[in-house]
C-alpha positions in Angstrom: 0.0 0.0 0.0 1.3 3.2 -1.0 1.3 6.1 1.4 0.3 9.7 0.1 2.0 12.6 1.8 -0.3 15.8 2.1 0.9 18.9 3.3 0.0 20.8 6.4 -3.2 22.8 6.2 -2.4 25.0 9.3 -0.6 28.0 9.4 0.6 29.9 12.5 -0.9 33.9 12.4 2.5 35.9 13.2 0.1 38.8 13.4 -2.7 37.3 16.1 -0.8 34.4 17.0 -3.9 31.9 15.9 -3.4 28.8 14.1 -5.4 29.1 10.8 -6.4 25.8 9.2 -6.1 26.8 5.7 -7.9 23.8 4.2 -10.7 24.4 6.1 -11.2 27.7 7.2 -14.1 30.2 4.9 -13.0 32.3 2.3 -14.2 35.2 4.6 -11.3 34.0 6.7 -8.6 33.9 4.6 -10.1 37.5 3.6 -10.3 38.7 6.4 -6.7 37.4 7.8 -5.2 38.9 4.3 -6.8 42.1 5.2 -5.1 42.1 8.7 -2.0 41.2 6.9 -2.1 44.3 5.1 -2.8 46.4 8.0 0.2 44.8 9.8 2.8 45.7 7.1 1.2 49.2 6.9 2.1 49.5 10.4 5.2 47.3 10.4 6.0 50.5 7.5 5.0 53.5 9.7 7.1 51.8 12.5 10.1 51.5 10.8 9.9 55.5 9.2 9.8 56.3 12.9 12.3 54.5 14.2 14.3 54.9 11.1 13.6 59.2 11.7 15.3 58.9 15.2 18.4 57.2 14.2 18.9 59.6 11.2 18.2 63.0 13.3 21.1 61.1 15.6 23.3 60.5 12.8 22.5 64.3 11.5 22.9 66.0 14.9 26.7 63.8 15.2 27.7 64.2 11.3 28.4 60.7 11.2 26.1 58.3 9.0 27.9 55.1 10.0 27.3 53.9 13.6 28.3 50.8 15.1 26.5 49.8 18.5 26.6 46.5 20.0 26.2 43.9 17.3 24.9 46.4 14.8 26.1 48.5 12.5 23.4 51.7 11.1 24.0 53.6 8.4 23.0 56.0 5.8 23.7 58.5 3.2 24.2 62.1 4.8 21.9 65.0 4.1 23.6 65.9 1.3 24.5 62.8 -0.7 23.4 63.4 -4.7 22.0 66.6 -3.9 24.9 68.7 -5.9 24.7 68.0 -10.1 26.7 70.3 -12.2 25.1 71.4 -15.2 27.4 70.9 -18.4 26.7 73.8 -19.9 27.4 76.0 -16.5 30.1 73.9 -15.6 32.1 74.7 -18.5 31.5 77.8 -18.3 32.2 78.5 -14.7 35.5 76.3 -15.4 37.0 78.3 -18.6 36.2 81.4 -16.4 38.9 80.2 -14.3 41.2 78.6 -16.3 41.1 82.2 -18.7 41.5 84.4 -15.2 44.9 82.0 -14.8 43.2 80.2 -11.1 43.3 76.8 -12.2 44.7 74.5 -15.4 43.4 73.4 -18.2 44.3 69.9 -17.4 42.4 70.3 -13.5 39.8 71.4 -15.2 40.0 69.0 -17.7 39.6 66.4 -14.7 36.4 68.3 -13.4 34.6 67.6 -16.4 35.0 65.2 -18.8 34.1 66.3 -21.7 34.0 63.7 -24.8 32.8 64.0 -28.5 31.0 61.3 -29.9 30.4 60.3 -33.6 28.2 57.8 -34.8 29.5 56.6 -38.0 27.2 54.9 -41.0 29.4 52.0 -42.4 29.3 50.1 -45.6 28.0 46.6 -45.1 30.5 45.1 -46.8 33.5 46.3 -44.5 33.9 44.8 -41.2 32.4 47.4 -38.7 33.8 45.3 -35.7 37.8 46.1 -37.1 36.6 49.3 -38.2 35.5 49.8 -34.4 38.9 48.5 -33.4 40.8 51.1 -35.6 38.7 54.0 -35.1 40.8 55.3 -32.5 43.1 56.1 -34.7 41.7 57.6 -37.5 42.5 61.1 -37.2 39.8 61.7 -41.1 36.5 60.6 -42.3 38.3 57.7 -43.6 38.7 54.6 -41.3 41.1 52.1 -42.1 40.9 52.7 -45.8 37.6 52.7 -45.6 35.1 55.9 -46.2 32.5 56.5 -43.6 29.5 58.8 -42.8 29.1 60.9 -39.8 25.5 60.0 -39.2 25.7 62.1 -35.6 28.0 63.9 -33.4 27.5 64.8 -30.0 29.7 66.5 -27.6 29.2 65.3 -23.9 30.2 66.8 -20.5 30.0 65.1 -17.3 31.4 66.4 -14.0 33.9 64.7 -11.8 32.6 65.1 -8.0 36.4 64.2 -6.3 38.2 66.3 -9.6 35.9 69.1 -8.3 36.1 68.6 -4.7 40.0 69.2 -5.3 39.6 72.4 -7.1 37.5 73.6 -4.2 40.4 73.4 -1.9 41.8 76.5 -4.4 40.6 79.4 -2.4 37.8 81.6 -4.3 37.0 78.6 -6.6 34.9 77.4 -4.5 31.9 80.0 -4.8 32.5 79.7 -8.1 31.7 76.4 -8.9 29.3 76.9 -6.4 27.5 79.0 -9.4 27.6 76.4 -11.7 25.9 73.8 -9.4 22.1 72.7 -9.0 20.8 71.3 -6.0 18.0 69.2 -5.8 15.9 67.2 -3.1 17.3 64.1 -1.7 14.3 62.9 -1.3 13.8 59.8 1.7 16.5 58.2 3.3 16.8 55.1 4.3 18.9 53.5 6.9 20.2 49.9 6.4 21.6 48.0 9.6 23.7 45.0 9.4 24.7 42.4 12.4 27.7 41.2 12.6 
């Protein structure tokens, strides 16, 4: 005679604590329990914003957003974390201004922001675009390794360096200037993570 296993119908309630025989229990129960569910995590949510509040007003009022206690270690990004962008266009400018008044070099502000120009080239199907891509590099025409191509696009990109620029801050007056070329936006939530050892 063969045996057949079945699987346990009863669940334990971490919420209420009751046993809940699924197999048998209404569909107004389950409902009802998945309901309560619900409300737990909602709570469980507004809890942990609370308690998560508390440790980051502590990390805030101590400017440190790593704190090790006990077993545990909290942390979080500060205030300010993200909250700076640089603009392309007004970080160029701002940086030029100060290379032309003689404050800074070309080559820190080179560092600062990195500023690349990008062609998209139409090839001929019959030439191999993945040597071509290869050689490219070195082309210094519109001919690629003896091939002709087409500029399909350009596109000159800027992006700014935060630890090039948090150098040329140290350069008194240059920081209020770059400080003009900045954005700042919200944060928006923080979250704190904790880890036990």
């Amino acid at each position: 005679m063969t045996e057949v296993a079945t699987r346990s119908a009863t669940a334990l309630n971490p919420v209420t604590g009751e046993l809940l025989d699924l197999a048998t229990a209404q569909t107004i129960e389950l409902a009802q329990t998945l309901d309560g569910i619900g409300e737990a995590h909602r709570a469980l949510a507004d809890f942990e914003s609370q308690v998560s509040e508390e440790c980051l007003r502590r990390m805030d009022s101590g400017a440190t957003w790593t704190l090790h206690e006990g077993a545990y270690t909290l942390s979080a990004p500060s205030p300010t974390a993200g909250t700076v962008d640089y603009p392309p266009d007004a970080l160029e400018e701002a940086l030029s201004g100060l290379v032309a008044e003689g404050r800074i070099e070309a080559s820190a502000a080179a560092r600062a922001c990195d500023r690349r120009l990008v062609l998209e080239l139409r090839v001929p199907f019959d030439a191999d675009h993945r040597a071509l891509a290869r050689k490219v590099k070195d082309a210094v025409a519109i001919e690629v390794a003896g091939v002709e191509v087409a500029v399909v696009r350009s596109e000159a990109r800027a992006k700014a360096s935060a630890s090039a620029i948090a150098a040329l801050r140290k350069i008194p007056g240059v920081g209020a200037v770059l400080d003009g070329a900045s954005a700042v936006r919200d944060p928006g939530r923080r979250k704190v993570t904790v880890k036990r050892a």
